[in-house]
C-alpha positions in Angstrom: 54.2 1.3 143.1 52.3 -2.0 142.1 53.5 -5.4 143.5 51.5 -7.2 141.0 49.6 -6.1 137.5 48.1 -8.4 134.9 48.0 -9.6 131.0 45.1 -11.1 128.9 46.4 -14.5 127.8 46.7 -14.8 123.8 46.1 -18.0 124.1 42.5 -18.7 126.3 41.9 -15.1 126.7 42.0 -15.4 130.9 43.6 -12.5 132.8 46.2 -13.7 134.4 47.7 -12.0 137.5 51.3 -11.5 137.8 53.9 -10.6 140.9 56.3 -7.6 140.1 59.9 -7.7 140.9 60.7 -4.0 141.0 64.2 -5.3 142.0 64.6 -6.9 138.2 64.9 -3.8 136.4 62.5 -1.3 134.6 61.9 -3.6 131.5 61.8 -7.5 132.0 60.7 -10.3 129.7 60.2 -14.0 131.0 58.7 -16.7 129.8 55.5 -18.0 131.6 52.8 -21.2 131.4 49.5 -20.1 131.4 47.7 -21.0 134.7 45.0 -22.1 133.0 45.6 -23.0 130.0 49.6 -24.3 130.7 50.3 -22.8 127.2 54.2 -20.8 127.5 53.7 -16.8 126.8 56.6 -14.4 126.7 55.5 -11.6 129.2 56.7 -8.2 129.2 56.8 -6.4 132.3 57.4 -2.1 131.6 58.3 0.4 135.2 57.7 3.9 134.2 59.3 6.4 136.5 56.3 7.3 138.1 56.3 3.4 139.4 53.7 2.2 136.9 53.4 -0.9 135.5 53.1 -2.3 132.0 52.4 -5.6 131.3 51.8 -7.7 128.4 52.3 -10.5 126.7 52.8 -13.1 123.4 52.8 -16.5 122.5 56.5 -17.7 122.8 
């Protein structure tokens, strides 16, 4: 199992590292501010299983 995965940013295009709470449930969806670019994204977050990770995200 992965304790963090990451998502290209559709905003600057950065990858932007993310922690995984396995606790929060096999599909999540949050909304985040770029690191870099402090714009918001709504971030998917997918657990398989098999213990992978899916994640993803969109401008919010």
């Amino acid at each position: 199992m992965q304790d963090d995965a990451s998502y290209i940013c559709d905003a600057c295009g950065e990858e932007i590292v993310v922690p995984i709470d396995l606790s929060a449930g096999e599909e999540q969806e949050y909304i985040e501010d770029c690191p870099v670019c402090c714009r918001p994204s709504l971030i998917h977050v997918e657990v398989d299983e098999d213990g992978d990770v899916r994640v993803w995200a969109e401008p919010s």
